[in-house]
Structure formats: C-alpha cells, structure tokens
FIDOSE-453359 format. One record per residue (C-alpha): residue number from 1; residue in three letters; x, y, z. Coordinates in steps of 0.25 Angstrom, whole numbers. Example, Ala and Ser with C-alpha at 12.3 -4.5 7.8 and 13.67 -1.06 7.14 Angstrom:
FIDOSE-453359
     i    aa    east   north      up
     1   Ala      49     -18      31
     2   Ser      55      -4      29
//
This chain:
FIDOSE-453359
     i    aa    east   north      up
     1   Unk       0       0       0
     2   Unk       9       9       3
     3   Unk      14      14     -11
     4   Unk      -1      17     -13
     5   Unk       0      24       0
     6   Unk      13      32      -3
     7   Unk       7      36     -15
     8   Unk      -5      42     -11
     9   Unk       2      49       3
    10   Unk      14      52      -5
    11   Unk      21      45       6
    12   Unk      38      47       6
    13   Unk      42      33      10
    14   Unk      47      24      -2
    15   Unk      43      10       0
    16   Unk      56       6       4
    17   Unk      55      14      16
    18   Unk      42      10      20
    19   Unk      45      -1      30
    20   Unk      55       9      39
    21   Unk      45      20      37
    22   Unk      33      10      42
    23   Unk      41       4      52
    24   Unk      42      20      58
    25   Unk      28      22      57
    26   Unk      26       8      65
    27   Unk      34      13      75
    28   Unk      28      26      77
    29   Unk      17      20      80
    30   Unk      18      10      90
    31   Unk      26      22      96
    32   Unk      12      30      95
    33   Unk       5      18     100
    34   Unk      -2      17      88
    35   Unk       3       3      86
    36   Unk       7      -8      97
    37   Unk      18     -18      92
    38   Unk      14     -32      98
    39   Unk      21     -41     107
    40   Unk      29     -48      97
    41   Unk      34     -36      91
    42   Unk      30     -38      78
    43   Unk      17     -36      76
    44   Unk       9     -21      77
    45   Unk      -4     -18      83
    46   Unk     -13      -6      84
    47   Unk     -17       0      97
    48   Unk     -27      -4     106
    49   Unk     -40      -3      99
    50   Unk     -49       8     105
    51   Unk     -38      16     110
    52   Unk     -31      29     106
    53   Unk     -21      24      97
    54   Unk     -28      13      90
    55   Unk     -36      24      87
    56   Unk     -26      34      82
    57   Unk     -20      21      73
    58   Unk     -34      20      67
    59   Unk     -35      34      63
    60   Unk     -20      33      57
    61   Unk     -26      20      48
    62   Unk     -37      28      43
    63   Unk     -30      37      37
    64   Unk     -27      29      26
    65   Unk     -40      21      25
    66   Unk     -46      30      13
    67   Unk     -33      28       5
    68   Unk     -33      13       6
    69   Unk     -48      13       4
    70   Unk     -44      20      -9
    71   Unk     -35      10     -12
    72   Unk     -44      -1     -10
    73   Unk     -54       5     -19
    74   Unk     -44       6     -30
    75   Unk     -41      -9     -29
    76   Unk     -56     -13     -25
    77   Unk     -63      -6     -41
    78   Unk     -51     -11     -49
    79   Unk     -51     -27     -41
    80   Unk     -69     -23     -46
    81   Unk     -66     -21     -58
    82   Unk     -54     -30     -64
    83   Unk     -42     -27     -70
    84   Unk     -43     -21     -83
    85   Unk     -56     -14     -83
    86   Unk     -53      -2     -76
    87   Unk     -46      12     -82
    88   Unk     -39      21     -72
    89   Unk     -49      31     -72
    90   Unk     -61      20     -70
    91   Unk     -53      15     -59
    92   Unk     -52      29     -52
    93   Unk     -65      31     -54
    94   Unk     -72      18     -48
    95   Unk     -62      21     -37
    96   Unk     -67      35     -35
    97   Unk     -81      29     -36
    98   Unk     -79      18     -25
    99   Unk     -73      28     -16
   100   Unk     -84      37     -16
   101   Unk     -95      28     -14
   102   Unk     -86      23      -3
   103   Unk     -85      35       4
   104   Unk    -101      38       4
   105   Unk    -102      25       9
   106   Unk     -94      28      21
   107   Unk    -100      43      21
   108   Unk     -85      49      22
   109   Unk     -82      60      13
   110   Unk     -67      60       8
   111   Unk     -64      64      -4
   112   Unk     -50      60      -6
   113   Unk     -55      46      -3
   114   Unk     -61      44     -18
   115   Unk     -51      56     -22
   116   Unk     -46      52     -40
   117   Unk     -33      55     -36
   118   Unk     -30      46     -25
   119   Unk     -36      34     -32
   120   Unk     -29      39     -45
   121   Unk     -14      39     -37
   122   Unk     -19      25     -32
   123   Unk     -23      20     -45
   124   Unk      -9      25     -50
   125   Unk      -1      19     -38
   126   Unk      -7       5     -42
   127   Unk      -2       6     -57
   128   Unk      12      12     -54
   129   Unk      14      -1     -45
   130   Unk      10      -9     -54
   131   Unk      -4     -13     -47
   132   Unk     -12      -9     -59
   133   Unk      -9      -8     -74
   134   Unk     -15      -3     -86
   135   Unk     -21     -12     -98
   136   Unk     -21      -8    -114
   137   Unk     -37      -1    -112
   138   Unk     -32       9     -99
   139   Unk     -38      -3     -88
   140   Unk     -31      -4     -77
   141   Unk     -25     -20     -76
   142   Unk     -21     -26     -63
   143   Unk     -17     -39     -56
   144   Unk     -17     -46     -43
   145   Unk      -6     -35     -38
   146   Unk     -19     -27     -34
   147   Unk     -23     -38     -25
   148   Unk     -10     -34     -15
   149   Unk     -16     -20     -13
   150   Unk     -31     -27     -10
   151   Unk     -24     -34      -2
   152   Unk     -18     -22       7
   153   Unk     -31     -17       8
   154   Unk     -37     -28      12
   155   Unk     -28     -28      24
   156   Unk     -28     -13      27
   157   Unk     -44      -9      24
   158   Unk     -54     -17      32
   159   Unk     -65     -26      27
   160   Unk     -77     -17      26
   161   Unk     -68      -6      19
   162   Unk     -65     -16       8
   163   Unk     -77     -21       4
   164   Unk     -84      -8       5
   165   Unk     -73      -4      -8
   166   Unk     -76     -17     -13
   167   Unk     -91     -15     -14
   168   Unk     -89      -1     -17
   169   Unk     -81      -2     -29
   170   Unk     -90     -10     -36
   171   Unk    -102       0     -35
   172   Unk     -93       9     -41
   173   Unk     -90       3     -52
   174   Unk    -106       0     -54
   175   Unk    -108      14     -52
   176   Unk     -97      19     -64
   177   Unk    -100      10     -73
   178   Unk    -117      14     -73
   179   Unk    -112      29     -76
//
C-alpha cells in the first residue's frame, strides 16, 4: 500500500527507508502509549480498549480510512467489470459514482472522498506499477497482481466497509449505463 499512499500524501521516504522510518513511528508509539508490546516482545497491541489511548489510536487510524476506502472502490468497479471492458475515463467515473452513493448512504458529506483527481492519481499509481495495463481499444487490461491489493484491503478495512463497496459499485454501474 504504501506506494499508493506515498503518492497521494506526497510522502518523502523511498521504499528502502520504510522499514527504519516505521520501526520509528512504532516506537513513538509505544512511547505515547498508544501501543503496548506483548510479553514475548515481538508482538504489538493496542491499548486497552475504552481507554484514552485506545482512543487517541483509533482517531489516528481514521485518518486514513476514506483514502483506503478510495482505494477499494478502485479495485471493487474494475474486479465488477472485468479486465478489458473498462477505459480510463469509464473507470473514474463508475468510481466517482460509487463513491457518492457511498457517501449519501453514510450521510457524510466529504468531497474529496469522491474528488476526479484523487481516484485519477490512484488510477495512474496502479499502471505505473504495473497493476493495470492498457489494451489495443484504450480498455484497461489487468491480471491476478490486482488480487494483492484486494487482499490488503481486505486486512485493513473491516467487513461491512467492503461489501458495502462491493454492493455499491454494481448500482453504479447499473446507473451509467441507463443514461
């Protein structure tokens, strides 16, 4: 995730620094409190549920949630829709789409959750890694290297998050292609 991530947040860390630069944050945190290292030193836990510092953990986390939801809709209209039947611009829109029915749904009012650009930088992130592809008609092509990004999503979002894209992304689609 994180290349999406840097992308978006113009963050200043290469890749190779990541791991030094996160084993930094780790610390501060279990410094703060914000994280408790378990007993066999390895291993990483949040603070006690209910308390202040879980509390402050869970507000840091959200921070990020809208930009992984984004994320997730990218993937969830193109894995609907298949590879090859899908132009850029189709692509953005659907996402666009889903992302504003999302947000009525949910009765939070964020614009730069369905904003063109931020889906169009993600979009862009995915073919300059490699994830997606273009075909001889302007379709976007993709393989089972998709599946590695639904599968960090799967990990980070929780369950009612995802299938709430899921089901969205399809009624978006119904609701371009009638217009």
């Amino acid at each position: 995730m994180y290349p999406f991530l840097r992308n978006e947040l113009f963050l200043p860390w290469p890749t190779a620094e990541l791991e030094e630069v996160l084993q930094a944050n780790v610390e501060l945190l279990v410094a703060e409190g914000l994280l408790e290292v378990g007993e066999d030193g390895s291993t990483l836990q949040r603070a006690e549920g209910g308390s202040e510092f879980a509390g402050h953990l869970s507000l840091l986390a959200r921070t990020l949630l809208q930009t992984l939801e984004r994320y997730f809709i990218t993937i969830a209209v193109l894995a609907k829709n298949g590879s090859g039947s899908l132009t850029r611009a189709e692509l953005e829109q659907l996402c666009i789409l889903t992302a504003q029915r999302i947000s009525l749904l949910h009765e939070f009012e964020a614009p730069e959750f369905y904003d063109r650009s931020l889906f169009k930088g993600f979009i862009a992130t995915l073919r300059q890694l490699g994830y997606l592809g273009t075909d001889e008609d302007g379709r976007l092509v993709f393989d089972e290297g998709l599946d590695e990004i639904d599968r960090h999503a799967r990990w980070i979002l929780n369950k009612e998050i995802r299938h709430g894209i899921s089901r969205a992304a399809p009624q978006a689609l119904a609701g371009l292609s009638g217009e």
